[in-house]
C-alpha positions as a printed NumPy array, in Angstrom:
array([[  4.34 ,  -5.267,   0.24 ],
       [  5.978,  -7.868,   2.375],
       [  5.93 , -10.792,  -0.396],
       [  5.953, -10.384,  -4.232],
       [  4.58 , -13.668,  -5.643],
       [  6.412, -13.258,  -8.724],
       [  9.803, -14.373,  -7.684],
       [ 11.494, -15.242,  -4.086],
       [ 13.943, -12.695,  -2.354],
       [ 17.18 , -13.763,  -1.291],
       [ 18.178, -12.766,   1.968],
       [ 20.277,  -9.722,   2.525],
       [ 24.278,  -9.532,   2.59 ],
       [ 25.795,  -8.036,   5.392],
       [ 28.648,  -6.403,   2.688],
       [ 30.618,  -3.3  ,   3.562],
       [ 29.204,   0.018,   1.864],
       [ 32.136,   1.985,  -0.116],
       [ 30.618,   4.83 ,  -1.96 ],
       [ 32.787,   7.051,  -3.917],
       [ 32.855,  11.215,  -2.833],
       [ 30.254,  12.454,  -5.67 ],
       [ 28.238,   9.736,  -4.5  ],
       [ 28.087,  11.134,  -1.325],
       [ 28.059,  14.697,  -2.376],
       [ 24.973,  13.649,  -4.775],
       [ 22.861,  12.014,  -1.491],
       [ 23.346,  14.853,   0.631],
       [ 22.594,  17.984,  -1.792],
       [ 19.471,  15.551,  -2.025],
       [ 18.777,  15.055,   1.47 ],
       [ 19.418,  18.71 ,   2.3  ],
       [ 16.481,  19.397,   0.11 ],
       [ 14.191,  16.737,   1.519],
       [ 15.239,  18.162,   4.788],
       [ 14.303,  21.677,   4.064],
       [ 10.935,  20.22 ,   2.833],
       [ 10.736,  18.103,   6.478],
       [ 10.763,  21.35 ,   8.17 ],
       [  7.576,  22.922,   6.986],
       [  4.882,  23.015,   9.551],
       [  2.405,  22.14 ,   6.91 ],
       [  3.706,  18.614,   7.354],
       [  2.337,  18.336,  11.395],
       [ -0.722,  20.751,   9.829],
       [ -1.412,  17.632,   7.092],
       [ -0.806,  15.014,   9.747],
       [ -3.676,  16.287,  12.31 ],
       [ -5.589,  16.307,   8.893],
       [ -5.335,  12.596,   8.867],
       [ -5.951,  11.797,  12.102],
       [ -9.153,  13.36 ,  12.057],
       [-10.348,  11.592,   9.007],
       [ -9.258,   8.218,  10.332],
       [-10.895,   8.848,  13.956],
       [-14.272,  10.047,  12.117],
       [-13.721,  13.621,  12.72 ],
       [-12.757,  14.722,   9.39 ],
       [-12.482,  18.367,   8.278],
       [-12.887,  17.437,   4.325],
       [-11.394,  14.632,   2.018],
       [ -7.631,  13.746,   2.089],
       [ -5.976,  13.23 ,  -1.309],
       [ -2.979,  10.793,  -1.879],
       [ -1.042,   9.416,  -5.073],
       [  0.729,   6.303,  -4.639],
       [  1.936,   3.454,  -7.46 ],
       [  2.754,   5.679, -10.043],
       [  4.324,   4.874, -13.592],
       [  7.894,   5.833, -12.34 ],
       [  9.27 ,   4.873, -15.773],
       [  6.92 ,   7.756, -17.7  ],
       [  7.564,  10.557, -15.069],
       [ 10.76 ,  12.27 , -15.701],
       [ 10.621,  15.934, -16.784],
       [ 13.837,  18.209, -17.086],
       [ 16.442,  15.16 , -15.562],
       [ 14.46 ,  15.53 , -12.253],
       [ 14.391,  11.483, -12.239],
       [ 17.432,  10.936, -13.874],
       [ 20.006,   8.986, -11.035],
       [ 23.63 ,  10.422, -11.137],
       [ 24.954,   7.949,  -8.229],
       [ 27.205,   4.65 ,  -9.611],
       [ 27.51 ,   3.115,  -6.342],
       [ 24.141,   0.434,  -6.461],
       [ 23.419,   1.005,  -2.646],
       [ 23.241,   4.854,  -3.456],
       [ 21.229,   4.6  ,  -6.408],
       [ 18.427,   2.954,  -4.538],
       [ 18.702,   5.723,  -1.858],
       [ 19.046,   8.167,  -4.747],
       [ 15.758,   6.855,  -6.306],
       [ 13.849,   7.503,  -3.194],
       [ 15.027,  10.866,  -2.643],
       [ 14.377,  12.266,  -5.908],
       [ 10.7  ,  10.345,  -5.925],
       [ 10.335,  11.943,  -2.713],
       [ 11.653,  15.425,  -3.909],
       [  9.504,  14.992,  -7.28 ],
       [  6.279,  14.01 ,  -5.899],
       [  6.419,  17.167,  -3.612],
       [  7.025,  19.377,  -6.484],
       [  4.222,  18.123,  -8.737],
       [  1.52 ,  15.862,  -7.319],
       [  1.599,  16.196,  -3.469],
       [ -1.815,  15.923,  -2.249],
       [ -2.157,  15.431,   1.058],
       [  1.437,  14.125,   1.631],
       [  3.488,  13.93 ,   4.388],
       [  6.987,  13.656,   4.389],
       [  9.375,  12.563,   7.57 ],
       [ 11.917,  14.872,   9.284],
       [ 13.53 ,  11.848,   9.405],
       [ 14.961,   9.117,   7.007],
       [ 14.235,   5.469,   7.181],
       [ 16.261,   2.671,   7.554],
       [ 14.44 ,  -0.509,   7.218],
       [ 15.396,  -3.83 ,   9.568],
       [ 17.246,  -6.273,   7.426],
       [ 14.747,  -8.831,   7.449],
       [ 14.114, -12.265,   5.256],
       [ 11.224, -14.442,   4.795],
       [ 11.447, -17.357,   2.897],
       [  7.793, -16.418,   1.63 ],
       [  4.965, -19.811,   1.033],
       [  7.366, -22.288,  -0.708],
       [  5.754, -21.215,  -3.982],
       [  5.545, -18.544,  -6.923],
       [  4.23 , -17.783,  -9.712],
       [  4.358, -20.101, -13.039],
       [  3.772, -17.16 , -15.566],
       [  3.976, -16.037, -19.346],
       [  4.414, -12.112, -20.107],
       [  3.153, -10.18 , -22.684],
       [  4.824,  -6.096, -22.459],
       [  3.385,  -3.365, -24.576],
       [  5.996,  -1.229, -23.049],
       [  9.978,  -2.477, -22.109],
       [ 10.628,   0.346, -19.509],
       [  7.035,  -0.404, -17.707],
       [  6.907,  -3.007, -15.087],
       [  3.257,  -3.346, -15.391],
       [  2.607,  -6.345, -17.665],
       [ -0.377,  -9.022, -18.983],
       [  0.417, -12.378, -17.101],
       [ -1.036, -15.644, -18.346],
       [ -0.788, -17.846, -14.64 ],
       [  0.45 , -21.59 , -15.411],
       [ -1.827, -23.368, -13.029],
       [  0.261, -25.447, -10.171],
       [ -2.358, -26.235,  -7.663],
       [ -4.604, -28.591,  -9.494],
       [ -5.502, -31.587,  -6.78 ],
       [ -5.921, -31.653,  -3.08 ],
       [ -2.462, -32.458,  -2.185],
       [ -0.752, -29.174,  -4.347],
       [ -1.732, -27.508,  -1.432],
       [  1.301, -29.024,   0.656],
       [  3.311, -26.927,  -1.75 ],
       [  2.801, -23.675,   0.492],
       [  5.011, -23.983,   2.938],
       [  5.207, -22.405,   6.108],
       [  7.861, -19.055,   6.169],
       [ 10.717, -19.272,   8.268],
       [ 11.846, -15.014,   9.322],
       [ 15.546, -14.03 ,   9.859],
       [ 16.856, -10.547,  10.68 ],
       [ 20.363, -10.075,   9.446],
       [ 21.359,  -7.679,  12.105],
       [ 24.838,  -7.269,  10.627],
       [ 23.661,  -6.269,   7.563],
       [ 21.322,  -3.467,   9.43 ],
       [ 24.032,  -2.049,  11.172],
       [ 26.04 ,  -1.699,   7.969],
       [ 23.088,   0.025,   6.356],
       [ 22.536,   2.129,   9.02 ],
       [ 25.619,   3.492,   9.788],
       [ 26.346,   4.433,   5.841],
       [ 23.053,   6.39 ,   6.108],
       [ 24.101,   8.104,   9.267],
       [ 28.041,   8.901,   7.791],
       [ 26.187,  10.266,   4.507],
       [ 23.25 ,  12.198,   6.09 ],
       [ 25.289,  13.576,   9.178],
       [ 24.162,  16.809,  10.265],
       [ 21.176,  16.724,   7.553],
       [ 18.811,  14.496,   8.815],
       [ 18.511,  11.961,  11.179],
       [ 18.245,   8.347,  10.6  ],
       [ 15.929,   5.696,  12.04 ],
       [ 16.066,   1.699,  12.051],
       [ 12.809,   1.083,  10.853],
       [ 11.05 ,  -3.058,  11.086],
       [  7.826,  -4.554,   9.277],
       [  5.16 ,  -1.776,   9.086],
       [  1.997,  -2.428,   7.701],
       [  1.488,  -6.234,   6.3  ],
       [ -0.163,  -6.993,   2.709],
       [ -2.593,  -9.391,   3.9  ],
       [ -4.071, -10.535,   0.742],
       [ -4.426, -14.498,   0.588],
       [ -6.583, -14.278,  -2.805],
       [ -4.133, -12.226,  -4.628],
       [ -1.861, -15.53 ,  -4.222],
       [ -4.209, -18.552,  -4.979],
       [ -5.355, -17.227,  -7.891],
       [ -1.409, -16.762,  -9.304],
       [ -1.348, -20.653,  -8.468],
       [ -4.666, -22.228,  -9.261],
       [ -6.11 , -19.756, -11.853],
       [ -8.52 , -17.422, -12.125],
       [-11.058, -19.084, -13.654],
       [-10.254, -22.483, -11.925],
       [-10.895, -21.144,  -8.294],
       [-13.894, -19.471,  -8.805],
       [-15.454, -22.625, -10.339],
       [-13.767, -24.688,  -7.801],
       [-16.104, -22.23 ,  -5.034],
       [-18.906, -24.753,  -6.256],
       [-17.205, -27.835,  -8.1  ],
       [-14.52 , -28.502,  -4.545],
       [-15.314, -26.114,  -1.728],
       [-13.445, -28.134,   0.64 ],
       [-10.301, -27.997,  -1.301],
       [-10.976, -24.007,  -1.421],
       [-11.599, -24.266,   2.5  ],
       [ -8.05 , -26.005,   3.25 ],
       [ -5.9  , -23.785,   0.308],
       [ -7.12 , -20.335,   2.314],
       [ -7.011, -22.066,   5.378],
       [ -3.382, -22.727,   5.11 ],
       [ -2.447, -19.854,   3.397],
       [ -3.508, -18.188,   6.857],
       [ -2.101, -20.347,   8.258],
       [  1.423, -19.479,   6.979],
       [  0.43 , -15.501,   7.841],
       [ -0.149, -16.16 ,  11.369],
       [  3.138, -18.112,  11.451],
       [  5.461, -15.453,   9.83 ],
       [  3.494, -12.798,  12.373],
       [  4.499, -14.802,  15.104],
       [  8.107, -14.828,  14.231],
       [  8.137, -11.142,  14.086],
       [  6.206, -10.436,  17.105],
       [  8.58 , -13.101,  18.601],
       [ 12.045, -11.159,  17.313],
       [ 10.37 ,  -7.741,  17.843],
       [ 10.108,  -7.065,  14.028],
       [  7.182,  -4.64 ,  14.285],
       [  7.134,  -1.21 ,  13.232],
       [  4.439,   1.557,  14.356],
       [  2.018,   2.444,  10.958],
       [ -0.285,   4.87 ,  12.565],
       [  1.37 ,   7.838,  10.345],
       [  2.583,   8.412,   7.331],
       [  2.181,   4.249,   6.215],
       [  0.022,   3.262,   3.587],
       [ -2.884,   1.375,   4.82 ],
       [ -4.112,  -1.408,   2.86 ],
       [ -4.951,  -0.093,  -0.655],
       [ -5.58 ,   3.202,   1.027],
       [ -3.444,   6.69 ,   2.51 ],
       [ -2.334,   7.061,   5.364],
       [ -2.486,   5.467,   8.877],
       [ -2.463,   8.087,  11.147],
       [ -4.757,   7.783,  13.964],
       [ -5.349,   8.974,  17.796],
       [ -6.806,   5.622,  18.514],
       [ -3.294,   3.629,  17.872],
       [ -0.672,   2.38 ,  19.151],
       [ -3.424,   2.236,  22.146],
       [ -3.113,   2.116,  25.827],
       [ -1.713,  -1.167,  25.999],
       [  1.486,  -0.391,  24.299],
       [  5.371,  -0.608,  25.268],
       [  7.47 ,   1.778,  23.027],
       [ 10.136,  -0.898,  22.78 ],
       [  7.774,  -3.627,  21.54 ],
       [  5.592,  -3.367,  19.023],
       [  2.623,  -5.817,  18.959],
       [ -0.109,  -6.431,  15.754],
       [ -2.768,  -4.867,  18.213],
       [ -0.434,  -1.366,  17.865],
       [ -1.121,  -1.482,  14.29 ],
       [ -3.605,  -1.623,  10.801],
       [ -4.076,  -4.861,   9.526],
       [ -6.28 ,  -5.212,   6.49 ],
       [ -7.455,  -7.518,   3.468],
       [ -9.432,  -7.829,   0.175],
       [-10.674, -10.667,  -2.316],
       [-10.117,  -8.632,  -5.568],
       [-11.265, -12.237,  -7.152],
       [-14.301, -12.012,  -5.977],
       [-15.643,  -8.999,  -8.102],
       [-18.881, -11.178,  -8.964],
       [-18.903, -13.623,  -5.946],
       [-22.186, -13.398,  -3.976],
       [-21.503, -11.364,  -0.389],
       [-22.647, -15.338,   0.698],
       [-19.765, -16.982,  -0.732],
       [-16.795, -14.191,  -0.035],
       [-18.068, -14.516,   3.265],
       [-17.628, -18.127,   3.542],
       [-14.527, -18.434,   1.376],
       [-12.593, -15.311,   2.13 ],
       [-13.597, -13.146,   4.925],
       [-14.612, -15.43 ,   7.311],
       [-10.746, -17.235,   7.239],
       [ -9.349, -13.526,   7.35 ],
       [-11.047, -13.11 ,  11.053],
       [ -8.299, -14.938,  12.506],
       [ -6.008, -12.785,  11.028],
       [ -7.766,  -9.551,  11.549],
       [ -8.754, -10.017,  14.634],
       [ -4.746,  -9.21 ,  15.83 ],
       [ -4.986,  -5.637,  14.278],
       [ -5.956,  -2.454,  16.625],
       [ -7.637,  -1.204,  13.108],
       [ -8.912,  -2.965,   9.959],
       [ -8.767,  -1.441,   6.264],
       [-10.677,  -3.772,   4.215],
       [-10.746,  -4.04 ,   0.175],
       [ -8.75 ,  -2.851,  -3.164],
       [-10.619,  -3.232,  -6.572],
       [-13.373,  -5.468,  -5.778],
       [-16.982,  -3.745,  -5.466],
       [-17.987,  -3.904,  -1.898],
       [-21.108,  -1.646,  -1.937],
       [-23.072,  -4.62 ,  -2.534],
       [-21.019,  -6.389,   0.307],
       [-21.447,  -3.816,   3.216],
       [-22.953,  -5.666,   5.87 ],
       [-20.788,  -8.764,   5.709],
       [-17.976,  -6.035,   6.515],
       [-19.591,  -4.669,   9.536],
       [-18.966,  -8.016,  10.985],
       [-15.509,  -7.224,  10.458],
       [-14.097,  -6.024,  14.514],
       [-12.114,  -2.84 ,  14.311],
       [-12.7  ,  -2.342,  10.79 ],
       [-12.307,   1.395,  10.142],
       [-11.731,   1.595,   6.325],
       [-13.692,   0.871,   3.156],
       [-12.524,   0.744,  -0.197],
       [-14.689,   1.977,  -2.55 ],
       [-13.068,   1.062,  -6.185],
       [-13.937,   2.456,  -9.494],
       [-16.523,  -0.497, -10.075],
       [-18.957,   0.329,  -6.938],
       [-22.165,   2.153,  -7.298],
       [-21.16 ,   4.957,  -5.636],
       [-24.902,   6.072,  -4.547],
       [-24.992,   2.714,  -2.901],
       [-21.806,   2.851,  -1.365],
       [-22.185,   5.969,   0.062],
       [-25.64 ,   5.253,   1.26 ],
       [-24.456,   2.214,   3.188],
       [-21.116,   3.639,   4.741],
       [-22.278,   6.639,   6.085],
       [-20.487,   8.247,   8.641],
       [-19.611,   5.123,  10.274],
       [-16.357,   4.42 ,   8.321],
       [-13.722,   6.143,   6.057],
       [-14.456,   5.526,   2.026],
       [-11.378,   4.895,   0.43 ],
       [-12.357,   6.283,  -2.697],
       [-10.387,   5.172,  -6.099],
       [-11.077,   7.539,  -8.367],
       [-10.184,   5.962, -11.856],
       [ -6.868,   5.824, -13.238],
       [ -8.301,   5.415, -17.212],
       [ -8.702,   9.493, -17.853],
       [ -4.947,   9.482, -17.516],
       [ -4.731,   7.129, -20.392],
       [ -7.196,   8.208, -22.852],
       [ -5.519,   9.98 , -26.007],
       [ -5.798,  13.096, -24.598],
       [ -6.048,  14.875, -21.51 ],
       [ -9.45 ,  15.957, -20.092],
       [ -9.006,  17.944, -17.102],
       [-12.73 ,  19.341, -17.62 ],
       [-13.658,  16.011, -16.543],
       [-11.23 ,  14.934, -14.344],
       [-13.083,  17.65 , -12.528],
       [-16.606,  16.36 , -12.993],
       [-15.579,  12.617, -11.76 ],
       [-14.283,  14.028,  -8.994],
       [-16.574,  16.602,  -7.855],
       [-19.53 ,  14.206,  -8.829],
       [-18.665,  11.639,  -6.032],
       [-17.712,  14.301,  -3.312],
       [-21.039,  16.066,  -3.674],
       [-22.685,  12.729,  -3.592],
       [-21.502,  12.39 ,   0.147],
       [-23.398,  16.207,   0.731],
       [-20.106,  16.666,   2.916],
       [-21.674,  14.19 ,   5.466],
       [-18.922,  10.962,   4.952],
       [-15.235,  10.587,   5.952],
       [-13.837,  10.444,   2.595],
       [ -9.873,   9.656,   0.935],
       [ -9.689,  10.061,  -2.994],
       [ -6.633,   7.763,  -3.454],
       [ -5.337,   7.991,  -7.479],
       [ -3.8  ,   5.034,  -7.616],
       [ -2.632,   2.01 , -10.134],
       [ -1.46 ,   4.286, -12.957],
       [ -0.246,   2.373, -15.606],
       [  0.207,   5.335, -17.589],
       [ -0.202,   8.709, -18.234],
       [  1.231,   8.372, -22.007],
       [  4.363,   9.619, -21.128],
       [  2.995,  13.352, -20.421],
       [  3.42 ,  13.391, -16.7  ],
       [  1.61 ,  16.911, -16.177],
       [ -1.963,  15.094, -16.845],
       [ -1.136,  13.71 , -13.095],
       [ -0.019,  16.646, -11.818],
       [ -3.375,  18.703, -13.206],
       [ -5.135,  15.523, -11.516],
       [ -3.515,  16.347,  -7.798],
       [ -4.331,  19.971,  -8.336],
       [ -8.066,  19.409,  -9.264],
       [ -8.179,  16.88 ,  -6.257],
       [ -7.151,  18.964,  -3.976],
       [ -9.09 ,  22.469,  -5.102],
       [-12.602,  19.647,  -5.209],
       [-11.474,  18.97 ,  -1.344],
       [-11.185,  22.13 ,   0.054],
       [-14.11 ,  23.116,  -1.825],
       [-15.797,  20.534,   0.338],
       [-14.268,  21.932,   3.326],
       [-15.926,  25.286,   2.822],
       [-19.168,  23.895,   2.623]])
């Protein structure tokens, strides 16, 4: 995600990286096995997978895990960091995640022959965040309840959200990279990488500041106040897009990027014919959005207050993933007005007969299989199974279908309930495959 809403970022240091010889020696026995992994040609094998399903050619369902309880995970020390240098623990954590999620729950995953080093870049966000009380049920968990403090209340709160102002500290980059490439030399290569794909989500933000139960009535009560808060919160987008188009910012996401609330971006259709390799441009890339608010708004009104102010935005994008957790199977033809739109999330709440009746062939379903049978008090792989197979054999084999497992909150601290889930996933797939 490019913004978290919770709190503002401060911009990078350009400080000198120091890290101590067991540092090092920790990073590279690391890398050495992510590089081994790299090398498999079941990696290029998984990729053309991909493609397929995202040009509507699929050969059977992809499966992907992504935002996983981290904190509940660890089994044997596999998790555990050893590094004491702060710069290598982050690299450390990634590594090991990497290394882990190969071991036990890899789905359809890809992973890079390569290792990333992302652009130091800043954006002084929308001039606002959130005004929030938390309530944990667990200290090590970063997923909390949140009761939002409202702070746009009258017309003129909306001049609180500024417009972003972008900075790339290239000093800081350089430092970066060159510690990767002294640590990783003659393991892997390195790669600056910029801004891949963009969170474009202006509903996840309003309601943080105005309140859940505020906006929705204020759809009906002040509609043009709703118009001009999304309006400028697009506004402030299309500004901060401009700034990295304008300092060449812009990364390539058609492979192994997540897409919107989905898997992967692979795709034979991007970066396109009009592409130069040393400039990438938003009509290279995915650009997506959802109203997760807007679970019970009529497909009239999310129209009018959400998607409609997203076409300027996703008009920019070469491809469109649209939705998270709202229900969109009663929404489906307001999305085909969407241009370029190529994915459709299709969340635990949708009907999936109607979904799957109105999607067809003529777009990927996202499918979210639900994260609650990892929660209950005891595992049920039996059916785990049955959810699974029971929405595959609704599409008769006839739809372009991703099962992404994703916002696991917990798996009650026995992380082999997620790794039986990846296995069943992926036997249910290629069962579809050999239909």
């Amino acid at each position: 995600m490019l913004h978290d809403p919770s709190h503002y970022s401060p911009p990078p240091i350009a400080e000198p990286i120091h890290l101590s010889q067991p540092d090092i020696d920790i990073l590279r026995a690391l890398a050495s096995e992510v590089a081994a992994i790299a090398a498999l040609p079941v990696h290029r094998e998984k990729a053309e997978l991909w493609r397929r399903l995202n040009d509507l050619d699929s050969v059977r369902p992809m499966v992907w895990i992504n935002e996983v309880c981290w904190n509940e995970m660890n089994v044997d020390d596999e998790l555990t960091p050893r590094t004491e240098h702060p710069w290598a623990r982050d690299q450390e954590r990634e590594l090991r995640r990497t290394l882990y999620q190969w071991r036990h729950l890899p789905g359809d995953m890809v992973v890079d022959d390569f290792l990333s080093c992302p652009l130091a870049i800043h954006s002084t966000d929308f001039g606002i965040v959130e005004d929030v009380d938390v309530v944990r049920t667990d200290a090590t968990n970063d997923i909390v309840s949140r009761h939002f403090n409202i702070q746009i209340k009258e017309p003129d709160d909306i001049e609180k959200i500024k417009m972003p102002k972008v900075t790339h500290n290239e000093a800081a980059t350089e430092i970066r990279y060159q510690a990767m490439c002294d640590v990783y030399r003659g393991i892997m290569p390195v790669r600056k990488v910029g801004q891949t794909h963009i969170w474009f989500t202006p509903w996840d933000y309003l309601i943080r500041w105005w309140g859940v139960q505020e906006a929705m009535e204020d759809l009906i009560l002040r509609p043009d106040m709703v118009r001009a808060a999304v309006d400028r919160m697009v506004d402030a987008w299309m500004v901060e897009l401009d700034q990295f188009v304008a300092q060449n910012l812009l990364s390539l996401d058609c492979n192994n990027t997540r897409v919107g609330s989905g898997g992967y971006g692979y795709t034979g259709q991007l970066p396109g014919t009009d592409f130069d390799p040393g400039r990438v441009k938003p009509h290279n890339m995915w650009g997506c959005s959802n109203a997760q608010a807007f679970s019970e708004v009529s497909p009239e009104m999310h129209w009018e207050f959400a998607v409609a102010h997203d076409l300027r935005w996703l008009r920019r994008w070469g491809m469109v993933y649209y939705g998270c957790c709202e229900p969109l199977d009663g929404k489906l033809d307001l999305l085909r007005r969407v241009p370029n739109l190529r994915k459709i999330s299709v969340s635990p709440w949708c009907r999936p007969e109607r979904a799957i009746d109105g999607i067809g062939r003529d777009y990927v379903i996202s499918h979210k299989p639900s994260p609650a049978i990892l929660a209950e008090s005891s595992w049920d792989a039996v059916q785990a199974r049955r959810n699974i197979r029971g929405f595959l054999d609704r599409t008769e084999g006839n739809c372009h279908v991703e099962l992404i497992m994703k916002d696991i909150s917990t798996v009650r601290y026995d992380p082999r309930r997620l790794w039986s889930w990846a296995a069943i996933a992926m036997e249910e797939a290629e069962r579809m495959a050999a239909r």
